[in-house]
PyMOL commands that place a pseudoatom at each C-alpha (Angstrom):
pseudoatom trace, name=CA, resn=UNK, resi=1, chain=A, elem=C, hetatm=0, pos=[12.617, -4.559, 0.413]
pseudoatom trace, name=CA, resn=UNK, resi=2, chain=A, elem=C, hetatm=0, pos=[15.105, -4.359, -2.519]
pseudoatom trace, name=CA, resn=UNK, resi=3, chain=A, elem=C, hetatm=0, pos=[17.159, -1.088, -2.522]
pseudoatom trace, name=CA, resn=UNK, resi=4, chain=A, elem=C, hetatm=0, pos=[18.717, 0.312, -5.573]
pseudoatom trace, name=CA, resn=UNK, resi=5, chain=A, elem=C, hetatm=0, pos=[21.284, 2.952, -6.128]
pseudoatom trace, name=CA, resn=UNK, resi=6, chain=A, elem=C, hetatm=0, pos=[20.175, 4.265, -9.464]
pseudoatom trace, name=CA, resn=UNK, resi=7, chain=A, elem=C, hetatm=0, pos=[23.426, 5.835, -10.562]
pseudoatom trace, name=CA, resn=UNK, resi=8, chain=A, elem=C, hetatm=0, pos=[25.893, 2.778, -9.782]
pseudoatom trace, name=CA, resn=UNK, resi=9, chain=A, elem=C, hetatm=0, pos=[23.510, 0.086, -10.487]
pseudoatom trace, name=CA, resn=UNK, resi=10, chain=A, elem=C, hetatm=0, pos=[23.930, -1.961, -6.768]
pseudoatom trace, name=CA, resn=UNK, resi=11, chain=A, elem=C, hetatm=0, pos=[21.558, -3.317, -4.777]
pseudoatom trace, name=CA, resn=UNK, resi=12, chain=A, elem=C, hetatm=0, pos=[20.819, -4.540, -1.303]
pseudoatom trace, name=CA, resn=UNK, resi=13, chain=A, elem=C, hetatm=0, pos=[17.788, -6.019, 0.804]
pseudoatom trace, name=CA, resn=UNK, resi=14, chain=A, elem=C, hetatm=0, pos=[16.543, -4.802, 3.823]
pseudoatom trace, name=CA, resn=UNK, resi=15, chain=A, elem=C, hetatm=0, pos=[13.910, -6.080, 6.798]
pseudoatom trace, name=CA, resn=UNK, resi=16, chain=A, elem=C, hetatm=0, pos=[14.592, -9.247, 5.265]
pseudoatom trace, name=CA, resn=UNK, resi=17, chain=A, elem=C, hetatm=0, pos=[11.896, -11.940, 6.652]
pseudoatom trace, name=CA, resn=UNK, resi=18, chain=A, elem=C, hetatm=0, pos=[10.868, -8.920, 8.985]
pseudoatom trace, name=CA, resn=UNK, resi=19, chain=A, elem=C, hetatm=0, pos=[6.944, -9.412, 10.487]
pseudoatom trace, name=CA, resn=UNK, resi=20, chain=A, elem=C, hetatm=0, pos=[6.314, -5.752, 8.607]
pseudoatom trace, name=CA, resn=UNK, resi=21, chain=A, elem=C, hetatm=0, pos=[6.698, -6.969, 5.442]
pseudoatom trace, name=CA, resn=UNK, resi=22, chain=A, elem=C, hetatm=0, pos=[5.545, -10.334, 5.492]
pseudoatom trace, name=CA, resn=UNK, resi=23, chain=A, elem=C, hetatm=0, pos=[1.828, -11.116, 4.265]
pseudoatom trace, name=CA, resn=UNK, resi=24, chain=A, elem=C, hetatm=0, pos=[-0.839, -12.246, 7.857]
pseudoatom trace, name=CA, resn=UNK, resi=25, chain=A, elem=C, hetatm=0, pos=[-1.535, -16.048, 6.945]
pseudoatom trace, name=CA, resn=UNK, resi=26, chain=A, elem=C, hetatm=0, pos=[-5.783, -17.241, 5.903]
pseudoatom trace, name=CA, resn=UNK, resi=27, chain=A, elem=C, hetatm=0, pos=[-6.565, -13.697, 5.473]
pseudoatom trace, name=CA, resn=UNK, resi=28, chain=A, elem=C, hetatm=0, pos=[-10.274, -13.454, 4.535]
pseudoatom trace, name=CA, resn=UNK, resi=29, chain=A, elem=C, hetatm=0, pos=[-11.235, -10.087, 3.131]
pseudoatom trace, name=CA, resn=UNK, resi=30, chain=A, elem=C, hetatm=0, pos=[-14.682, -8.805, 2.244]
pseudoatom trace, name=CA, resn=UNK, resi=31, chain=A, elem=C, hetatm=0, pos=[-15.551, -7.653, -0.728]
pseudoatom trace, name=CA, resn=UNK, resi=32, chain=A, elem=C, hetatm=0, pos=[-19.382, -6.550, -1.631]
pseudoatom trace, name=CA, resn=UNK, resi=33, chain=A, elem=C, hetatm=0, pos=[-20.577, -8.054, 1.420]
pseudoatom trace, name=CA, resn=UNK, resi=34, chain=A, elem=C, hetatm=0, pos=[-19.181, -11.645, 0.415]
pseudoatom trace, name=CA, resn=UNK, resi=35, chain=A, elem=C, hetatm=0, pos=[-16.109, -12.530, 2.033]
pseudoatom trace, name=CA, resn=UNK, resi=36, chain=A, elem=C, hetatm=0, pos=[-13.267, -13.747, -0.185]
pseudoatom trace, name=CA, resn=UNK, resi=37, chain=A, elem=C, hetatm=0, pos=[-11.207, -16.961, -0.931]
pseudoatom trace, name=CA, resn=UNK, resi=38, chain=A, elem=C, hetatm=0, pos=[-8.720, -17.314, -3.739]
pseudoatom trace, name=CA, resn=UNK, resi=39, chain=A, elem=C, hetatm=0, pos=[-9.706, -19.942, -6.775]
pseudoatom trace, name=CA, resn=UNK, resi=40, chain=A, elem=C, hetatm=0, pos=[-7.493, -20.440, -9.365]
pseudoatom trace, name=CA, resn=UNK, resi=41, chain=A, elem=C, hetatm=0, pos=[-8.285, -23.075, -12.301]
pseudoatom trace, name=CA, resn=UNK, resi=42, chain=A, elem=C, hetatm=0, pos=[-6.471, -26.475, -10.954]
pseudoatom trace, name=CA, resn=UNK, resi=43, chain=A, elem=C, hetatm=0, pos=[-5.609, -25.729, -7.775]
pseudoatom trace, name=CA, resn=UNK, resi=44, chain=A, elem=C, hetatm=0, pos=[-7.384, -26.261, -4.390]
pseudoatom trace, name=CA, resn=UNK, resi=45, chain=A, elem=C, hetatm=0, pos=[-8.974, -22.976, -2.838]
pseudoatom trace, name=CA, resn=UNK, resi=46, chain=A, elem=C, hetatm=0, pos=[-7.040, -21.226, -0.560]
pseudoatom trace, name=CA, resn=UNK, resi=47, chain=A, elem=C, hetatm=0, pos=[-6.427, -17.585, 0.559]
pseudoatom trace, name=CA, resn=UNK, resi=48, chain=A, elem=C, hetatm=0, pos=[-4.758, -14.765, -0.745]
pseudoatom trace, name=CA, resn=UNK, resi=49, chain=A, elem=C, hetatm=0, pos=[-1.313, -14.226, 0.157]
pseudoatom trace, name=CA, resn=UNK, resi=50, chain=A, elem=C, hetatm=0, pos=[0.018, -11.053, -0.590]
pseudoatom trace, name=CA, resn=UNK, resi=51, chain=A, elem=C, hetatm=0, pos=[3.199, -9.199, 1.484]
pseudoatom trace, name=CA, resn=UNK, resi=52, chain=A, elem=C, hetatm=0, pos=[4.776, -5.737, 1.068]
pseudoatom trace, name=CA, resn=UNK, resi=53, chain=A, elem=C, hetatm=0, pos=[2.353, -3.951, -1.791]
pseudoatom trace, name=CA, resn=UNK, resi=54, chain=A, elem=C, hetatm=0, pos=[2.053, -0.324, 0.009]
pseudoatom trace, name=CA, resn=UNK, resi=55, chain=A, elem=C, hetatm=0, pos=[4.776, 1.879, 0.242]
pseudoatom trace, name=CA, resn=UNK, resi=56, chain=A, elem=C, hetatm=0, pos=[5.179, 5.975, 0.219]
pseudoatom trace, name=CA, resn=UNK, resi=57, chain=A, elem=C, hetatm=0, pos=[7.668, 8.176, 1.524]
pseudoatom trace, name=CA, resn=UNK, resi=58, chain=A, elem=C, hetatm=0, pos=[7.232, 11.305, 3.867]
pseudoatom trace, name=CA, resn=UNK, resi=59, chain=A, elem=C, hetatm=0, pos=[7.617, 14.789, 2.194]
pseudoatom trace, name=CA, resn=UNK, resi=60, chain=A, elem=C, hetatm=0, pos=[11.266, 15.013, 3.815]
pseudoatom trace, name=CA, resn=UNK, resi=61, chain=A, elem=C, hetatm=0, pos=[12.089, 11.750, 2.483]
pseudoatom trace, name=CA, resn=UNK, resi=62, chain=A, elem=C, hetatm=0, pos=[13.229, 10.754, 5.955]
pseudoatom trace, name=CA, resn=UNK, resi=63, chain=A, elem=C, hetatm=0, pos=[10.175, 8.285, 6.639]
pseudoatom trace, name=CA, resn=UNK, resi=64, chain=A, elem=C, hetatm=0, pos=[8.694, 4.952, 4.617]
pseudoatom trace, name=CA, resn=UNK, resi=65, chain=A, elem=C, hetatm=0, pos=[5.334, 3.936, 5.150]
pseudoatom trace, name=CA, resn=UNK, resi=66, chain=A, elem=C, hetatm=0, pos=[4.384, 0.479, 4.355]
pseudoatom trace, name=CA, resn=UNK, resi=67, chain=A, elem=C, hetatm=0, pos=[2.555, -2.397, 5.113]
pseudoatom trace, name=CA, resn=UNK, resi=68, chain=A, elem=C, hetatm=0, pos=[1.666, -5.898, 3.378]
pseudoatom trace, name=CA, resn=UNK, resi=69, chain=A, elem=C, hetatm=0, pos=[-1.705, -6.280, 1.354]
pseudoatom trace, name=CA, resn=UNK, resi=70, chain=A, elem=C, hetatm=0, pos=[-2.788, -8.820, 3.926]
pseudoatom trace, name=CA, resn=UNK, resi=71, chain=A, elem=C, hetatm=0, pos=[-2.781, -6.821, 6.988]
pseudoatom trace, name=CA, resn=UNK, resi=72, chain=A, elem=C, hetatm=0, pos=[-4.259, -4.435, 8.708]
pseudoatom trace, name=CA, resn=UNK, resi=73, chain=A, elem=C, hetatm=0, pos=[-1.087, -2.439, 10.300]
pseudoatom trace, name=CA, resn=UNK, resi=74, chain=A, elem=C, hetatm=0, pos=[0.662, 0.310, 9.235]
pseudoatom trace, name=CA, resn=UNK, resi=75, chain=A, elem=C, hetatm=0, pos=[4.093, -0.172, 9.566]
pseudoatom trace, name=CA, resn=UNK, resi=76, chain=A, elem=C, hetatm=0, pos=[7.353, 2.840, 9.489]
pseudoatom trace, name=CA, resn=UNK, resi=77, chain=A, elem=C, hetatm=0, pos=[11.034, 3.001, 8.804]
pseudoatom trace, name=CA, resn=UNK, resi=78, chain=A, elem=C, hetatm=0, pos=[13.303, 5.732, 8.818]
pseudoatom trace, name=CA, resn=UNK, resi=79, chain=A, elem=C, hetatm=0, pos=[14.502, 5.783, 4.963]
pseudoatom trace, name=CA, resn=UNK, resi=80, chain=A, elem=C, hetatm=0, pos=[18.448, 5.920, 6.407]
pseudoatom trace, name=CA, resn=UNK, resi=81, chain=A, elem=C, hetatm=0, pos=[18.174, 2.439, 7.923]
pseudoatom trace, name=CA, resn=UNK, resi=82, chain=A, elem=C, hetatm=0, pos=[17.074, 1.203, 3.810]
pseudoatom trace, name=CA, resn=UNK, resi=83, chain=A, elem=C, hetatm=0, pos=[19.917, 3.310, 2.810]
pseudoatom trace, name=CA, resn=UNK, resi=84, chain=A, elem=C, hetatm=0, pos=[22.770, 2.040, 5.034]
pseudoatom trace, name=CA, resn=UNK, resi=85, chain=A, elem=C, hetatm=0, pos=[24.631, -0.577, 2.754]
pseudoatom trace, name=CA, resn=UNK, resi=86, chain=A, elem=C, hetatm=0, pos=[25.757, -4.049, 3.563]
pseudoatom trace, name=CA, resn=UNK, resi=87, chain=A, elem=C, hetatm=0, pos=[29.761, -2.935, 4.182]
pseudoatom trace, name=CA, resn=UNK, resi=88, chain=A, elem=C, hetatm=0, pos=[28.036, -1.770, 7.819]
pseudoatom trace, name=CA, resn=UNK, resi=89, chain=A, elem=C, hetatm=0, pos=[27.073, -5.092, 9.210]
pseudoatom trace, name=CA, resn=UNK, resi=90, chain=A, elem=C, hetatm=0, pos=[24.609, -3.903, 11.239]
pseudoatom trace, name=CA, resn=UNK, resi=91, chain=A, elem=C, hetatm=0, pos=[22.891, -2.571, 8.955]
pseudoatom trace, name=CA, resn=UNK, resi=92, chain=A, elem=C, hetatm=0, pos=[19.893, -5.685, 9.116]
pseudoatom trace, name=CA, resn=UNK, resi=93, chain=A, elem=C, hetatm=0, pos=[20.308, -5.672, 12.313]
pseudoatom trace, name=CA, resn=UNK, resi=94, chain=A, elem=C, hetatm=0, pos=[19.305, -1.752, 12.676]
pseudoatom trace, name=CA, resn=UNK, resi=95, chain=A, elem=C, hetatm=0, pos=[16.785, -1.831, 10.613]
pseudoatom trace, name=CA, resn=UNK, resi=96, chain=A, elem=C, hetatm=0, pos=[15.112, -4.480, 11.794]
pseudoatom trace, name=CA, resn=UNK, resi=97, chain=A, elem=C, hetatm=0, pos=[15.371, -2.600, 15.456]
pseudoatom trace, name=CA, resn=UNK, resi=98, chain=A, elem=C, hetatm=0, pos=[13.826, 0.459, 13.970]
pseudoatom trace, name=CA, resn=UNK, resi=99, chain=A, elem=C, hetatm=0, pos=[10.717, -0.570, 12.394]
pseudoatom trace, name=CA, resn=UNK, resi=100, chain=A, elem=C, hetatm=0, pos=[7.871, 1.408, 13.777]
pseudoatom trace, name=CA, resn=UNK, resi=101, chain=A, elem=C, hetatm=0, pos=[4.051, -0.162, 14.037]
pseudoatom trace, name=CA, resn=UNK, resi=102, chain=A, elem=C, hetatm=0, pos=[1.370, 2.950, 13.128]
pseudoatom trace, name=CA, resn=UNK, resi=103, chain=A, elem=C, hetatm=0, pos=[-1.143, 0.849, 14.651]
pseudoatom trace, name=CA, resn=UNK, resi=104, chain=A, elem=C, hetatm=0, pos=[-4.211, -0.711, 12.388]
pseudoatom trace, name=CA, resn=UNK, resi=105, chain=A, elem=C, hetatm=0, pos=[-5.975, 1.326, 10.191]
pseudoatom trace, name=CA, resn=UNK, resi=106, chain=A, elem=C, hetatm=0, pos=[-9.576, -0.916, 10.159]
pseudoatom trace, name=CA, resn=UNK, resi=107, chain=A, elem=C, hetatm=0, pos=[-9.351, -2.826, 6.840]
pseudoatom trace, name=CA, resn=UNK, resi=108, chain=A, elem=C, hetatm=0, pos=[-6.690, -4.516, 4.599]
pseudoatom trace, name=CA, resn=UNK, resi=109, chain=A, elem=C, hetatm=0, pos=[-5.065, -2.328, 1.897]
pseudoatom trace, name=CA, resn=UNK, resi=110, chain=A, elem=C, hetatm=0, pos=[-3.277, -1.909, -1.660]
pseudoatom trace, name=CA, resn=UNK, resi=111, chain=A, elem=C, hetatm=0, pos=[-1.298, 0.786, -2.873]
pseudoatom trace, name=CA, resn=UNK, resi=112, chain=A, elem=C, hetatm=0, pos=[-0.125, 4.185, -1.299]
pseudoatom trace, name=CA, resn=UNK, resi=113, chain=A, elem=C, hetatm=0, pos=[0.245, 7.648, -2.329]
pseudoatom trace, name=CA, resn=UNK, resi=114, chain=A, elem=C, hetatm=0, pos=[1.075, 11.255, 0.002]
pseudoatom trace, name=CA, resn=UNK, resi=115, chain=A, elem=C, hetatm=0, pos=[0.384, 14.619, -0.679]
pseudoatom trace, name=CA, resn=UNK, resi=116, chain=A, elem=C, hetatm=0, pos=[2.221, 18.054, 0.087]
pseudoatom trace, name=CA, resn=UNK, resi=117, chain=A, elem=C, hetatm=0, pos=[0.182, 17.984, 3.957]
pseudoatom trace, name=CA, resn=UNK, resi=118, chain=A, elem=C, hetatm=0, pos=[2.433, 14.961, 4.494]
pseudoatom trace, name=CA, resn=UNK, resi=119, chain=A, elem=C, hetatm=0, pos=[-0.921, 12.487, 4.814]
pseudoatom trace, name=CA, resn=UNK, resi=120, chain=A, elem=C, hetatm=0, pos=[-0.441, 9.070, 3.562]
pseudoatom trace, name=CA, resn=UNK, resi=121, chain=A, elem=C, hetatm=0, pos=[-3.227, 8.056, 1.218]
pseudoatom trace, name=CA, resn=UNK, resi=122, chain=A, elem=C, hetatm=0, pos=[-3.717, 4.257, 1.658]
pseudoatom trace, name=CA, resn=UNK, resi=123, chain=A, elem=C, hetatm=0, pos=[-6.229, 2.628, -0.654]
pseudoatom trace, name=CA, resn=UNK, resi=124, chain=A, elem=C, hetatm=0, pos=[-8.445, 0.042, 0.943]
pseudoatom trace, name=CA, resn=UNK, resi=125, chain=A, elem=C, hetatm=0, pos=[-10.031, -2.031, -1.601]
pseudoatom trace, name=CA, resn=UNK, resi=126, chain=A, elem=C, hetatm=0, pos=[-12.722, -4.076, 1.228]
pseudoatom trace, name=CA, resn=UNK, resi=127, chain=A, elem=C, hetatm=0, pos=[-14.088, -0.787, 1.983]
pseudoatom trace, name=CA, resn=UNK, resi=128, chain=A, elem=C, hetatm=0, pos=[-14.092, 1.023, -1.330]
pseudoatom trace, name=CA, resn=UNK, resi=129, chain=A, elem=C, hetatm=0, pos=[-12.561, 3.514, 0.079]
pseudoatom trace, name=CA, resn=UNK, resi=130, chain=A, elem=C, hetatm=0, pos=[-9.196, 5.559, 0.090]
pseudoatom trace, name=CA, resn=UNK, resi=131, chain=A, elem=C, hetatm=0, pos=[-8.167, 6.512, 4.100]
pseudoatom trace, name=CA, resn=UNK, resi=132, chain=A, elem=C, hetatm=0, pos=[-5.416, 8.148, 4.890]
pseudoatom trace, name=CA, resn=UNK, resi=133, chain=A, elem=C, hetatm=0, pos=[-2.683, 8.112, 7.995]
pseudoatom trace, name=CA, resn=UNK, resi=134, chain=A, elem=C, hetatm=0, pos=[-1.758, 11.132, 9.184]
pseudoatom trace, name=CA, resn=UNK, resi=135, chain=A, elem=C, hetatm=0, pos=[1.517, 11.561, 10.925]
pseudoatom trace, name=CA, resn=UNK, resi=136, chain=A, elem=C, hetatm=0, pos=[0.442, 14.857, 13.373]
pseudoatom trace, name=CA, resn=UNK, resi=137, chain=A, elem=C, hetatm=0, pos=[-2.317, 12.971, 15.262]
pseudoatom trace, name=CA, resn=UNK, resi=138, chain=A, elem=C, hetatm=0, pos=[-0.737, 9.450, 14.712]
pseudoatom trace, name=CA, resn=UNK, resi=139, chain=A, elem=C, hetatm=0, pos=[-4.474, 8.207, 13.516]
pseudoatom trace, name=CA, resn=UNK, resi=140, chain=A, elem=C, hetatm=0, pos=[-6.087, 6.492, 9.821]
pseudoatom trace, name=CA, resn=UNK, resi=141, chain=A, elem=C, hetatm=0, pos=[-8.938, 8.529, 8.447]
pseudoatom trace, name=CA, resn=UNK, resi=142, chain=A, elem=C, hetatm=0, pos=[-11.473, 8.195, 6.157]
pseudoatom trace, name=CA, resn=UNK, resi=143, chain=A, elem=C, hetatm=0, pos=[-11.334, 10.194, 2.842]
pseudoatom trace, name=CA, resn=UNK, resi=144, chain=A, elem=C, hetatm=0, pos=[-13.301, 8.658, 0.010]
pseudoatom trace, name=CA, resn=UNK, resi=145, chain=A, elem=C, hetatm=0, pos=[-15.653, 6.073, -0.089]
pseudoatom trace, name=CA, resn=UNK, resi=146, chain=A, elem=C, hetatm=0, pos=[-18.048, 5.244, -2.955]
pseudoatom trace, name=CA, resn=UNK, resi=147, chain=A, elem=C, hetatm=0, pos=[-18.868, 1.939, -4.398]
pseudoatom trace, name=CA, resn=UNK, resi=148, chain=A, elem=C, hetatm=0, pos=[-17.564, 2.486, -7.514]
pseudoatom trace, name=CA, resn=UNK, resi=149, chain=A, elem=C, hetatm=0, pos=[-14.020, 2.090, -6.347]
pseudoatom trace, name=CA, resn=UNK, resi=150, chain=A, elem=C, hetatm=0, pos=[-13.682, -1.566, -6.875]
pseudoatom trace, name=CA, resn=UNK, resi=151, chain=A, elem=C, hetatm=0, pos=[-10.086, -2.479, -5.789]
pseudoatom trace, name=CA, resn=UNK, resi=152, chain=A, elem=C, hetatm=0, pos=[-8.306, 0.876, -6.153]
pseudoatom trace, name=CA, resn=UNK, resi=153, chain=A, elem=C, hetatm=0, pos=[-5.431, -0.287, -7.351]
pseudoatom trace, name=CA, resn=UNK, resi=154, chain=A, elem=C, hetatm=0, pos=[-2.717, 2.618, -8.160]
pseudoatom trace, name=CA, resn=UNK, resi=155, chain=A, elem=C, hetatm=0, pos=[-2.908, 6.164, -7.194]
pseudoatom trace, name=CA, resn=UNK, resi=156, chain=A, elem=C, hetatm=0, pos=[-1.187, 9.559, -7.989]
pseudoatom trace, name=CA, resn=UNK, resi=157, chain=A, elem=C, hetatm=0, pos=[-1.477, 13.127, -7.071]
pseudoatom trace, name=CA, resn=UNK, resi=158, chain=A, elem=C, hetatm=0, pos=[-1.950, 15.511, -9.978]
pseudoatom trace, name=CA, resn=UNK, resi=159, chain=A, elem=C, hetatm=0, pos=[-0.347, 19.286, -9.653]
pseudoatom trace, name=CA, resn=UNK, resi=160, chain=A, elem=C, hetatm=0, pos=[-3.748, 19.965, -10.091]
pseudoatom trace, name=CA, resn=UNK, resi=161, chain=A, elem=C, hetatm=0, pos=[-4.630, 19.201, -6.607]
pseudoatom trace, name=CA, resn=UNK, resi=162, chain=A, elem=C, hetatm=0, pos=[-6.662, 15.889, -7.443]
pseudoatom trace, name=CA, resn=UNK, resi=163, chain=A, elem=C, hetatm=0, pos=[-6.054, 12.348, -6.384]
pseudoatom trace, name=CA, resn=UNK, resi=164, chain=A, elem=C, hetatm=0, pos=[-6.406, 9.650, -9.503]
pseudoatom trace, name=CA, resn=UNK, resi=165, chain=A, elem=C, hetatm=0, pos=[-7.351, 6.274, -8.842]
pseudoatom trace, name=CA, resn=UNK, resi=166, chain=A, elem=C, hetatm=0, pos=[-7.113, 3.219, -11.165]
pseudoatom trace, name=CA, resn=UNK, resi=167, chain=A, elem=C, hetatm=0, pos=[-9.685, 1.237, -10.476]
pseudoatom trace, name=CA, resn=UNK, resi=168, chain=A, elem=C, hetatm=0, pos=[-9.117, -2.636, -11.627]
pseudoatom trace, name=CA, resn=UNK, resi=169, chain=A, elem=C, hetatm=0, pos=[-11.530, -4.561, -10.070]
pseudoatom trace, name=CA, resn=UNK, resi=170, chain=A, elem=C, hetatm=0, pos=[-9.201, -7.459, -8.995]
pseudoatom trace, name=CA, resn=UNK, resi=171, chain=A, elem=C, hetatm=0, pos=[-11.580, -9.581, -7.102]
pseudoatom trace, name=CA, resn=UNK, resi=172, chain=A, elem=C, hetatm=0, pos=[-13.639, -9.903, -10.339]
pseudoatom trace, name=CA, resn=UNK, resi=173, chain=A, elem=C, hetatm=0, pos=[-10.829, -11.143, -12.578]
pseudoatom trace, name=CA, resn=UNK, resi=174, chain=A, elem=C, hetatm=0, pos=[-10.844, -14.688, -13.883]
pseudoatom trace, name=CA, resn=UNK, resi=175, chain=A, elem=C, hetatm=0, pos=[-7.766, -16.154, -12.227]
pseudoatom trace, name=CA, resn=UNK, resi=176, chain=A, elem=C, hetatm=0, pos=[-8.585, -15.741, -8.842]
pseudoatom trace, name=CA, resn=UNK, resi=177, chain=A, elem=C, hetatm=0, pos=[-12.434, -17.136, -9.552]
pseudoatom trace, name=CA, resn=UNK, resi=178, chain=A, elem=C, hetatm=0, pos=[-11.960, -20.204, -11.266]
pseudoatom trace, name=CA, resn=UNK, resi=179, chain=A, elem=C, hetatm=0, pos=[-11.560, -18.668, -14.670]
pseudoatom trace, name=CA, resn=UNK, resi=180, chain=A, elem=C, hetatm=0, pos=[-15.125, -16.590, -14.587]
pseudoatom trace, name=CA, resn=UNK, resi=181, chain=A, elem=C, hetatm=0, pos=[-14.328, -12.954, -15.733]
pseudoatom trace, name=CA, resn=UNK, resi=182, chain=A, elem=C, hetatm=0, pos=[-17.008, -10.896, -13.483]
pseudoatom trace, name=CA, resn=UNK, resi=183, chain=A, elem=C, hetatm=0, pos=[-15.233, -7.339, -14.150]
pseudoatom trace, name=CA, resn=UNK, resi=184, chain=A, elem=C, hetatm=0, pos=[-16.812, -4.910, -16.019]
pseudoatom trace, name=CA, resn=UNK, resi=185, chain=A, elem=C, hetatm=0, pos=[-15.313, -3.570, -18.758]
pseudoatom trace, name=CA, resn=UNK, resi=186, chain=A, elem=C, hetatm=0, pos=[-13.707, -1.398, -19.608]
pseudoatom trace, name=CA, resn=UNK, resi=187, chain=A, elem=C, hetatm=0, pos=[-12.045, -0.044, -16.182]
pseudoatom trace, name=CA, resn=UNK, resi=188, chain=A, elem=C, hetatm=0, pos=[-11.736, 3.405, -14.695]
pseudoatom trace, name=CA, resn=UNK, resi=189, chain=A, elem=C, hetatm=0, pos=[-9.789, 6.123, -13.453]
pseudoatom trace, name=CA, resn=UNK, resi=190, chain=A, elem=C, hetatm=0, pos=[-11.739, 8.335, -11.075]
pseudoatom trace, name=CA, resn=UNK, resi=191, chain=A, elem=C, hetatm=0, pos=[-10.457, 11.630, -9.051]
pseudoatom trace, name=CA, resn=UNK, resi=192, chain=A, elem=C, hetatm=0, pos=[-10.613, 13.746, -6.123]
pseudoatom trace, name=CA, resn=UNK, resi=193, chain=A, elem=C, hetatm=0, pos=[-10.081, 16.944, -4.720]
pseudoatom trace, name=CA, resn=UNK, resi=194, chain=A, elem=C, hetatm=0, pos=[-7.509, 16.723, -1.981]
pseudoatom trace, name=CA, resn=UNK, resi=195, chain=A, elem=C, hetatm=0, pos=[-8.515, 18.453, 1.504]
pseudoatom trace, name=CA, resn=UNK, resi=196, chain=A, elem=C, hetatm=0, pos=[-6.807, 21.011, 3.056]
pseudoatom trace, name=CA, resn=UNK, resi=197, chain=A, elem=C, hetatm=0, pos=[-5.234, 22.009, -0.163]
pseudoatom trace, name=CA, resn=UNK, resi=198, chain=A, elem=C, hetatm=0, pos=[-2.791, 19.660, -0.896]
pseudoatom trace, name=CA, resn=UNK, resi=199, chain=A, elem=C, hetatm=0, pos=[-0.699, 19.593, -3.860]
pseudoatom trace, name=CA, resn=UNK, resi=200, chain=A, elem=C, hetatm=0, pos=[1.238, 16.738, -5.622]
pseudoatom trace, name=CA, resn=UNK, resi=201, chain=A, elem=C, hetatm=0, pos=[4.799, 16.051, -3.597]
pseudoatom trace, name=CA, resn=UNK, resi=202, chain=A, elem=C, hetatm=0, pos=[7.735, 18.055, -5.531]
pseudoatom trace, name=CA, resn=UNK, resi=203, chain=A, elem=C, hetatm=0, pos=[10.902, 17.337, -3.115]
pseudoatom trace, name=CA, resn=UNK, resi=204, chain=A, elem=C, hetatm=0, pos=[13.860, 15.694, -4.493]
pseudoatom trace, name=CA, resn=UNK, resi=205, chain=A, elem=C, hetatm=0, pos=[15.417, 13.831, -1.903]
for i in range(1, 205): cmd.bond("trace and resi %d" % i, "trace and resi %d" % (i + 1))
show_as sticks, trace
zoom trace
């Protein structure tokens, strides 16, 4: 992870080379039944190799969620071990201590997103599906699941109490199938109402 202070400019990296972050080697996802190898034009056929991609914070700020594409953990930090700067030179060492495993959540995913409930939306483009983690029972849910969400790519919470998804379809795209664009086009954005009520994340940190 690369930190950034936004007002002086500096930076620092943290969990360097940490498991947590680091994509699982030969992945094979699924996608549409047909599991998945990565072909690019020229080069031999391989797998996809993806690390850190998720990441979302709690609605105190005090708690990153993460994981790499290529995995199927959910992984924690508590945000003051990314803070601490390199002048503490523990700092690696700490944060590297304090890196928390949520357990695995049944299926690779992409990007993240929370709502006001505190749940941790975690898109999951094998399933076409959006789950979620939720930090009072310690267990991944299911939320959404419809087959038009075709690699689920980005995500935000509306103040209107809806989740957006962009929807990409990524497995389709020429580069990783030997040039052959099978996407449809053009792409969508589809929504959902949040349970429980939940509203779009407001807290400053």
């Amino acid at each position: 992870m690369i930190m950034v202070d936004l007002k002086t400019g500096e930076s620092w990296r943290r969990l360097n080379q940490d498991h947590s972050v680091l994509r699982v080697p030969n992945d094979v996802p699924t996608y549409f039944g047909k599991p998945f190898y990565f072909k690019q034009l020229g080069m031999p056929i391989s797998w996809q190799q993806e690390g850190l991609d998720g990441l979302q914070l709690s609605t105190d700020g005090k708690t990153a969620y993460y994981s790499p594409l290529t995995s199927k953990t959910l992984y924690s930090i508590p945000t003051v071990n990314l803070r601490e700067r390199d002048s503490n030179p523990l700092a690696e060492i700490w944060a590297h201590s304090n890196v928390s495993s949520k357990g695995q959540r049944g299926g690779d995913a992409n990007g993240f997103e929370g709502d006001s409930s505190g749940k941790i939306y975690q898109l999951m483009p094998e399933q076409n599906a959006v789950y979620y983690f939720d930090p009072s029972d310690g267990q991944t849910h299911g939320f959404l699941r419809d087959p038009r969400i075709l690699w689920p790519d980005g995500a935000t919470v509306g103040a209107d109490g809806y989740i957006y998804l962009n929807i990409n379809q990524l497995p389709f795209q020429p580069d990783w199938n030997f040039g052959v664009d099978g996407r449809t086009h053009p792409g969508a954005v589809l929504r959902a109402k949040l349970p429980d009520g939940a509203v779009k994340v407001n807290t400053l940190y």
